[in-house]
N, C-alpha and C positions, 0 to 999 in steps of 0.2 A: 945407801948413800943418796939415792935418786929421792926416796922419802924424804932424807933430811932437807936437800933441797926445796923440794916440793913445801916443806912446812914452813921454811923460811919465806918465801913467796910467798903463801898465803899470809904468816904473820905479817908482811913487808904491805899485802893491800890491805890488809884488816887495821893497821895501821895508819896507813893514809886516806882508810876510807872513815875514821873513828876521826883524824882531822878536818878533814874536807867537808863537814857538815855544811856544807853553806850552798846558796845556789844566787842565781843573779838573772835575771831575765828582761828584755824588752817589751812592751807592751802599750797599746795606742790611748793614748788619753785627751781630752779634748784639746782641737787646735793642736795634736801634735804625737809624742812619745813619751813616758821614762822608762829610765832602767834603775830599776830596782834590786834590793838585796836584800837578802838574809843570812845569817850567820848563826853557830853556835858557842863566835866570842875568841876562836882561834885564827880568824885570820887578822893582820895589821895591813896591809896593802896589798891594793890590784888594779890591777892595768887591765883596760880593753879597748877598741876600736868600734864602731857603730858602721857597720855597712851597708850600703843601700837605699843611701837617703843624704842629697846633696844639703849638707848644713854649711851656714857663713854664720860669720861673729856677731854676737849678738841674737844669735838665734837658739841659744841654750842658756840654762843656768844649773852650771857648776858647781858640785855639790851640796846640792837643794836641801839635804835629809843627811847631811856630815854634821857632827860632832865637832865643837869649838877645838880640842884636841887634836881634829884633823887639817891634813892641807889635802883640797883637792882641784887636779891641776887638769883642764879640757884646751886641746888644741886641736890646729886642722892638720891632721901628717900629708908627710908628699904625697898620696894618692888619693886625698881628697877627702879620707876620712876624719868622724868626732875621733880624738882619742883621750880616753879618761886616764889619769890617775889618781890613786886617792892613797895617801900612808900617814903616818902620825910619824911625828920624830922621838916619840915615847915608847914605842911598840905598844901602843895603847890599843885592841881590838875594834873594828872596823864596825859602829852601830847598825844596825838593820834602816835600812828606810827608802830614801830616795836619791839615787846618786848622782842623776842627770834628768835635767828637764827640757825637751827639744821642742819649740816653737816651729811651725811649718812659715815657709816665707810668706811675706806678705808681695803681689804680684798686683801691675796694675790689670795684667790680664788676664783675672783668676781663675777664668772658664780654660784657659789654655791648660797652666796649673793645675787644675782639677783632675782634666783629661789625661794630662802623663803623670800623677801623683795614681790613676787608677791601673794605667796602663805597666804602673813600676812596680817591680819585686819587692814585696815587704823588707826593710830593714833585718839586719841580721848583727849577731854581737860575734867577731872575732878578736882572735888574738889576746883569748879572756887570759891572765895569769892570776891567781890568790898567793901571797906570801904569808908564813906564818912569824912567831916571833923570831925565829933561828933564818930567816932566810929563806924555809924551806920551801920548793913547790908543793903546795896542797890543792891545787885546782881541782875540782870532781870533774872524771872522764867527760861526761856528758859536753863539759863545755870545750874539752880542749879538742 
Protein backbone atom coordinates (compact mmCIF):
# COMPACT_ATOMS: atom_id res chain seq x y z
CA UNK A 1 0.00 0.00 0.00
CA UNK A 2 2.86 2.49 0.94
CA UNK A 3 4.11 1.78 -2.96
CA UNK A 4 0.79 2.56 -4.21
CA UNK A 5 1.04 5.77 -2.39
CA UNK A 6 4.25 6.57 -3.19
CA UNK A 7 3.41 6.30 -7.06
CA UNK A 8 0.54 8.32 -6.84
CA UNK A 9 2.74 11.23 -5.44
CA UNK A 10 5.19 10.80 -7.78
CA UNK A 11 2.50 10.74 -10.73
CA UNK A 12 0.84 13.81 -8.66
CA UNK A 13 4.53 15.87 -9.29
CA UNK A 14 5.45 14.45 -12.50
CA UNK A 15 2.27 16.07 -13.30
CA UNK A 16 2.39 19.24 -12.18
CA UNK A 17 5.88 19.49 -12.94
CA UNK A 18 4.89 18.52 -17.01
CA UNK A 19 2.46 21.72 -16.31
CA UNK A 20 4.48 24.11 -14.74
CA UNK A 21 6.92 24.53 -17.56
CA UNK A 22 7.05 28.15 -17.27
CA UNK A 23 9.36 30.37 -15.27
CA UNK A 24 9.26 34.26 -14.74
CA UNK A 25 12.04 36.27 -13.43
CA UNK A 26 13.28 39.80 -12.43
CA UNK A 27 16.17 41.26 -14.05
CA UNK A 28 17.78 45.10 -14.19
CA UNK A 29 17.43 46.76 -17.52
CA UNK A 30 18.45 50.28 -18.23
CA UNK A 31 16.98 52.97 -16.05
CA UNK A 32 15.36 50.33 -14.10
CA UNK A 33 13.83 46.37 -14.12
CA UNK A 34 11.40 43.88 -15.91
CA UNK A 35 9.90 40.77 -15.24
CA UNK A 36 9.90 38.60 -17.65
CA UNK A 37 8.18 35.32 -18.62
CA UNK A 38 8.20 32.26 -20.35
CA UNK A 39 5.78 29.60 -20.77
CA UNK A 40 5.05 26.35 -22.40
CA UNK A 41 1.34 27.82 -23.36
CA UNK A 42 -0.33 26.25 -20.13
CA UNK A 43 -0.52 28.80 -18.08
CA UNK A 44 -3.60 31.60 -18.59
CA UNK A 45 -2.87 33.80 -15.51
CA UNK A 46 -0.60 35.06 -12.77
CA UNK A 47 -0.19 37.14 -10.01
CA UNK A 48 2.85 38.60 -8.28
CA UNK A 49 4.15 41.32 -6.26
CA UNK A 50 7.80 43.09 -6.93
CA UNK A 51 9.56 43.55 -3.59
CA UNK A 52 12.21 45.62 -2.64
CA UNK A 53 12.03 48.45 -4.59
CA UNK A 54 9.90 51.60 -3.76
CA UNK A 55 7.61 52.00 -7.10
CA UNK A 56 4.87 55.21 -7.55
CA UNK A 57 2.44 55.41 -10.59
CA UNK A 58 3.72 56.07 -13.51
CA UNK A 59 6.67 54.58 -12.91
CA UNK A 60 5.94 51.12 -14.72
CA UNK A 61 4.31 50.08 -17.71
CA UNK A 62 1.92 47.38 -17.39
CA UNK A 63 1.99 44.78 -19.47
CA UNK A 64 4.68 45.75 -22.01
CA UNK A 65 5.00 42.15 -23.76
CA UNK A 66 0.82 41.04 -23.17
CA UNK A 67 -1.06 39.91 -25.98
CA UNK A 68 -4.10 41.97 -27.16
CA UNK A 69 -6.18 38.93 -25.77
CA UNK A 70 -4.84 39.77 -22.30
CA UNK A 71 -5.71 42.31 -19.53
CA UNK A 72 -2.96 43.14 -17.47
CA UNK A 73 -3.62 44.84 -14.31
CA UNK A 74 -0.24 46.55 -11.92
CA UNK A 75 -1.18 48.33 -8.65
CA UNK A 76 0.49 49.50 -5.43
CA UNK A 77 -0.91 46.78 -2.60
CA UNK A 78 -1.00 47.99 1.21
CA UNK A 79 2.45 47.34 1.85
CA UNK A 80 3.80 49.16 -0.77
CA UNK A 81 4.40 46.71 -3.30
CA UNK A 82 4.15 46.48 -7.65
CA UNK A 83 1.42 43.91 -7.79
CA UNK A 84 0.83 42.40 -11.28
CA UNK A 85 -1.94 40.60 -12.74
CA UNK A 86 -2.16 39.33 -15.93
CA UNK A 87 -5.26 36.66 -17.27
CA UNK A 88 -7.23 36.62 -20.60
CA UNK A 89 -11.04 36.17 -20.21
CA UNK A 90 -10.66 33.36 -22.84
CA UNK A 91 -8.30 31.19 -21.12
CA UNK A 92 -6.24 32.18 -23.91
CA UNK A 93 -2.33 31.05 -22.62
CA UNK A 94 -0.23 33.73 -21.20
CA UNK A 95 2.57 34.86 -24.33
CA UNK A 96 6.10 34.76 -23.35
CA UNK A 97 7.74 38.25 -23.23
CA UNK A 98 7.62 41.11 -20.98
CA UNK A 99 5.32 41.56 -18.26
CA UNK A 100 6.24 44.60 -16.46
CA UNK A 101 8.58 47.53 -17.25
CA UNK A 102 9.86 49.48 -13.80
CA UNK A 103 11.34 52.95 -14.44
CA UNK A 104 13.63 53.99 -11.33
CA UNK A 105 12.35 57.49 -10.08
CA UNK A 106 13.33 60.53 -11.30
CA UNK A 107 14.88 62.54 -7.91
CA UNK A 108 15.87 66.14 -7.90
CA UNK A 109 18.61 64.69 -5.61
CA UNK A 110 19.99 62.05 -7.58
CA UNK A 111 23.28 61.48 -5.72
CA UNK A 112 21.04 60.84 -2.72
CA UNK A 113 19.09 58.32 -4.81
CA UNK A 114 21.98 56.77 -6.16
CA UNK A 115 23.47 56.05 -2.72
CA UNK A 116 20.35 54.24 -1.20
CA UNK A 117 19.25 52.57 -4.66
CA UNK A 118 23.18 50.91 -3.73
CA UNK A 119 22.84 50.56 -0.38
CA UNK A 120 19.08 48.65 -1.03
CA UNK A 121 18.43 44.91 -1.27
CA UNK A 122 17.94 43.89 -4.95
CA UNK A 123 14.14 43.65 -5.79
CA UNK A 124 12.69 40.21 -5.33
CA UNK A 125 9.42 38.60 -6.99
CA UNK A 126 6.85 37.27 -4.21
CA UNK A 127 3.77 36.06 -3.92
CA UNK A 128 4.32 34.48 -7.56
CA UNK A 129 0.89 32.36 -8.49
CA UNK A 130 0.47 30.56 -12.35
CA UNK A 131 -3.05 29.38 -13.14
CA UNK A 132 -3.78 27.02 -15.66
CA UNK A 133 -6.95 26.68 -17.91
CA UNK A 134 -9.01 24.66 -15.02
CA UNK A 135 -8.00 27.08 -12.20
CA UNK A 136 -5.30 24.97 -11.23
CA UNK A 137 -2.23 25.97 -9.19
CA UNK A 138 0.75 25.14 -11.47
CA UNK A 139 3.27 27.53 -10.14
CA UNK A 140 7.07 25.82 -10.29
CA UNK A 141 8.37 25.24 -6.60
CA UNK A 142 11.19 27.47 -7.26
CA UNK A 143 8.96 30.43 -7.15
CA UNK A 144 6.63 29.68 -4.52
Amino acid sequence: MGLALAACGFASAQQKSELAQADLWLQPAKGGYTVEFVSNGEVVGLQFDVKGIEVAEGQFDCGAGVAETHIASCTINSEGNLRVLVYSMENAPIPDGTMVMIRNAVSADRGNLLGAVRQAAQPTLDGVVFGDVQGANVTPDHLQ
